[in-house]
Structure formats: C-alpha cells, structure tokens
N, C-alpha and C positions, 0 to 999 in steps of 0.2 A: 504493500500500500504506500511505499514511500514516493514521494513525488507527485502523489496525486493534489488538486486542487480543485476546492470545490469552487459551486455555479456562482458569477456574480452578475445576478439580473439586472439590466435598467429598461426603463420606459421610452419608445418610439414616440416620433413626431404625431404616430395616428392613436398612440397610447398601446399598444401590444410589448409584450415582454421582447426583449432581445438581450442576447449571452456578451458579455463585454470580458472578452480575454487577453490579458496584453498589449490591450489598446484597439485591439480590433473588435469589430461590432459583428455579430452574428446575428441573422433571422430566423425561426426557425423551418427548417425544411420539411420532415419527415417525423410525423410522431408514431413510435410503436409500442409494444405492449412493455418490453423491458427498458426500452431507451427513446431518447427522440437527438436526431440529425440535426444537425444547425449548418447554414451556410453562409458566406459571408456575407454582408449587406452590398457589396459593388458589384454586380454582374460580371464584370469585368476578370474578377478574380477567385480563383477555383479553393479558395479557404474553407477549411469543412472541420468541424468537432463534433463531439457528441457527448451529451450528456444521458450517463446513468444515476437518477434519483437526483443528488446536492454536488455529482462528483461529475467532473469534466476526463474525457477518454477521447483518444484518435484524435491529436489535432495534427492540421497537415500545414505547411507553409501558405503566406499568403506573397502575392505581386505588387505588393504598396506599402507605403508606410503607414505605421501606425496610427489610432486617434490621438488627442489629448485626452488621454483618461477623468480627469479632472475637469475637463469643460463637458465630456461626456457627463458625467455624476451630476455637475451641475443643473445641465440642462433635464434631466431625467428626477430630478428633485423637483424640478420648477416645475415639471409637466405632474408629476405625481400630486404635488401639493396645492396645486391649480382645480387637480379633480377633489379633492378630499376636504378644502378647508375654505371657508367663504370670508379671510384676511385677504384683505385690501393688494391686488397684484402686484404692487412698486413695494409694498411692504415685505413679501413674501421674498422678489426677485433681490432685497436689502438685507434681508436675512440670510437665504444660502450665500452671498456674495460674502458676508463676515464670516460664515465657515470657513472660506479658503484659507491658504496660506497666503502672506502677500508676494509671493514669486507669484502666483499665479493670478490675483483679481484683474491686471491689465489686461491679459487676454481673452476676458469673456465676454461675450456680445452685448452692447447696450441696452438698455430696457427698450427704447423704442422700437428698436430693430425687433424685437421678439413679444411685444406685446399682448399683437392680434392672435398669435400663433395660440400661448397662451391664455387668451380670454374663449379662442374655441375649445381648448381644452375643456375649460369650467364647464363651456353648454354641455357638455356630454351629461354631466350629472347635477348641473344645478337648473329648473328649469328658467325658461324665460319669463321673466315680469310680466306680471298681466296689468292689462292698459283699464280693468275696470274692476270694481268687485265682486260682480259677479263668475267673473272667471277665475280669481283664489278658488282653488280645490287642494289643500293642504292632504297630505298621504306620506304614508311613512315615518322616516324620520323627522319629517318637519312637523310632527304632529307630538314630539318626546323632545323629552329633557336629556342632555351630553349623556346619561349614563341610561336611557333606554325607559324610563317610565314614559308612561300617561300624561301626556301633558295639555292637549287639545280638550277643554269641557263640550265645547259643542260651536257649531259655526250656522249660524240660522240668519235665511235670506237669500235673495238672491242681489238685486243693485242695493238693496238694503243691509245688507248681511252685516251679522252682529259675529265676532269670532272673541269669544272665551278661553284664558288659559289658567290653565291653574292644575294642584298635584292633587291626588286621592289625601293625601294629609293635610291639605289648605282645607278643600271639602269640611273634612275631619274638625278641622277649626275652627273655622266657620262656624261650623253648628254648634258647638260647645261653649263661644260665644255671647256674651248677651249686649257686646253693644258692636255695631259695625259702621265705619267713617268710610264715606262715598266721596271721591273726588276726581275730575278730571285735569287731564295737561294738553296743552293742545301744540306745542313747541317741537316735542319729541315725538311727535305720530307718525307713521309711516302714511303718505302722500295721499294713498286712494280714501285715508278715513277723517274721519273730521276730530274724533281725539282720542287717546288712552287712557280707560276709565278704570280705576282701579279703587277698590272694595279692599278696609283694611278693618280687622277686629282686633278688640280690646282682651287680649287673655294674660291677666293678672294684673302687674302694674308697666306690660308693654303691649304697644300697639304694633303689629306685622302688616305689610302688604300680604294680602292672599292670591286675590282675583285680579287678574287682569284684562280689560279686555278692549277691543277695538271698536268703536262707533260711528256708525255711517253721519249722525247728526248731535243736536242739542235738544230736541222736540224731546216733550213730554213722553209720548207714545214708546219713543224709544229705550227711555230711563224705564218707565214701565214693562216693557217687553223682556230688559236685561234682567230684571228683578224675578221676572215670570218663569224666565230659563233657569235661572239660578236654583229658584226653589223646585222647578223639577229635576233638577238634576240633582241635588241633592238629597231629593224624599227618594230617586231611584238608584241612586248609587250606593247609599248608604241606610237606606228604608226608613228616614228619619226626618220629620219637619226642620224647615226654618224658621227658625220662631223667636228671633233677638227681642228684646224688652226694649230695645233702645236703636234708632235709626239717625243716624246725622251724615246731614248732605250736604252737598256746594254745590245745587245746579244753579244754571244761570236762568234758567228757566225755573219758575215754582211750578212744582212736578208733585209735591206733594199731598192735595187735594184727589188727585187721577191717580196715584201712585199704589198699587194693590198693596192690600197691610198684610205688614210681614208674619204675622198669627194668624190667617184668615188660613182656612180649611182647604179651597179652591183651586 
C-alpha cells in the first residue's frame, strides 16, 4: 500500500466532481462496479487514472503542464460555497482569498472577472426572487431553522399572504404566557411586505421575541387574521387554547375594537 494516494475532489465550472492530481484536473470517464476511470479534462491529452473507493491507481503521463493547484482549490471553494451558503458573493470571494498564502493571492482572478460565473452557480440551489407574494412558496429548508427544526407556523394568502415563523417551543411559550406585547418594524422588512410583526411574551421577569411574522399591510382585518392563525395553530399543535389575560399592542391603526378576544372559544 505504500505510495498510494488518496482522491482529492474539486468542483467544475458546471458544479460536477472532478479528480485534481498533481495539478492536473480529471473528469470523470467510466464509472464501474469496483472502480471509476477518470480522464483528463483537455481533449487534447491522453491523461487517465483511476480511482478505487478514496485511493487513486493507474495514473499515466499527461502532454501539458500542470494547473495551479491553489487557484484550482480556490476557485472550487468559491463555486462550492456559492451553492451552499447565501453570504454576500464579494464577501465569500474575500474570505477564500485570506486562506491563501501570500505567494499566491496575486494570481487569482479578480472578482469581477468571475462574478457572473459565480452568481449562476447560486441559481442552481437558491431559487429566484419572486417579483410578488403571491409566488413565495417557501419548501424545504427555507421552511427550518440552521439545525433542521420547524420553523415555518403557517403562510396564508395569496397577494395577501401572511407568513408566520416561529419554533414548537415559542408555541410552547406563548401559551404558558399570560401577557403578550405586539409590535411592528417597518425598516427591516423584506420589500414585497409592508412590515415585521413580531409577538413577544412576558415569562417571568423577561420579555422574548417568539413570533415573527411578515405582513402584506397595516389594516385592521389583517392584525385580526394574524391573531386568528395564531390561535389555530396553537389549539392544533399543541391541543391547547390561547388564552393571555393581558394583550398590548402598537398598531397604528386601532384594531382593537374588531380584534377577536384572545379567550373567546371561536
């Protein structure tokens, strides 16, 4: 087994694996049941290995010189971390760039040169912004919190659409609760809503955010409707009324006359 060396994978321009050995790039050719065939990435040149499982076998010469390994890595960070992480692209391409060593940061390609390249990368897995609200259809992980819970309460509406966030433990809180402070911000909202409304309870002598949630307007109807979801989704999640003793608000609108009471059966 001496000599051997295992696979060191990087990421294509089109995002597929390719074998980086000694500076040269491999694609892959032939996949079989015990091994798969690699060939080198230039037509031009008859370069061929193969890997068994993490271990590299059979390499043959190639008719070129090698990559820069290191501009390689780089660029196969940037495309990786492009698909996987929704930091700011100049910030990403600032970051692998301070991994290098400084022999090497002169010759990597400028941000602008590689941008685009880059931002199609993203589309592959983030989708495209939708131009209204009623086309948010949140799915998957945009629906959970960094470590995989529940995070999405419920998304009602269509050009109206109300979107709820909050965790089965906020829920929990919530109801155990007896007083709850309603307030919105309209500065930090994402553009298609009109603001971020966020429901914070009193449990002990500290007050938490729980609920968060997105609002198409400032109309009555709407503080009403948010209030209406709320309490079904917490008589069915946790088969348990909401029922605070105490409601304090800051709409701009007085909503509280129309406002369904927070004890009512209904």
């Amino acid at each position: 087994m001496a000599g051997l060396r295992n696979v060191e994978f990087v990421m294509s321009q089109r995002g597929k694996p390719q074998v980086l050995f000694d500076g040269y790039l491999h694609t892959k050719n032939v996949e079989r049941l015990t091994c798969v065939h690699w060939k080198c990435v230039k037509s031009t040149c008859s370069g061929r290995l193969t890997t068994v499982g993490t271990v590299i076998r059979n390499v043959t010469e190639h008719n070129h010189v090698p990559e820069d390994s290191q501009k390689v890595w780089f660029m196969s960070a940037l495309r990786k971390r492009a698909r996987e992480e929704s930091t700011p692209m100049h910030t990403l391409y600032n970051d692998e760039l301070s991994n290098l060593n400084n022999d090497g940061t002169g010759m990597k390609p400028p941000f602008p040169t590689m941008s685009s390249a880059l931002f199609r990368h993203r589309q592959k897995t983030i989708p495209v912004l939708p131009q209204t609200r009623s086309e948010v259809d949140l799915q998957d992980s945009w629906t959970q919190t960094a470590d995989g819970r529940p995070f999405l309460l419920f998304a009602d509406g269509d050009d109206d659409k109300i979107l709820a966030f909050g965790s089965l433990e906020s829920l929990g809180a919530l109801w155990s609760s007896e007083i709850l402070y309603m307030n919105g911000t309209f500065t930090a909202c994402p553009g298609l809503w009109n603001q971020v409304y966020i429901i914070h309870a009193r449990l002990g002598a500290t007050t938490y955010p729980l609920i968060f949630a997105l609002l198409p307007d400032r109309q009555t109807d709407t503080y009403s409707r948010l209030l209406r979801l709320l309490k079904d989704e917490v008589q069915q999640r946790l088969n348990r009324p909401l029922a605070p003793s105490c409601i304090q608000t800051d709409f701009q609108n007085p909503t509280q006359p129309r406002s369904p009471s927070p004890t009512s059966s209904d």
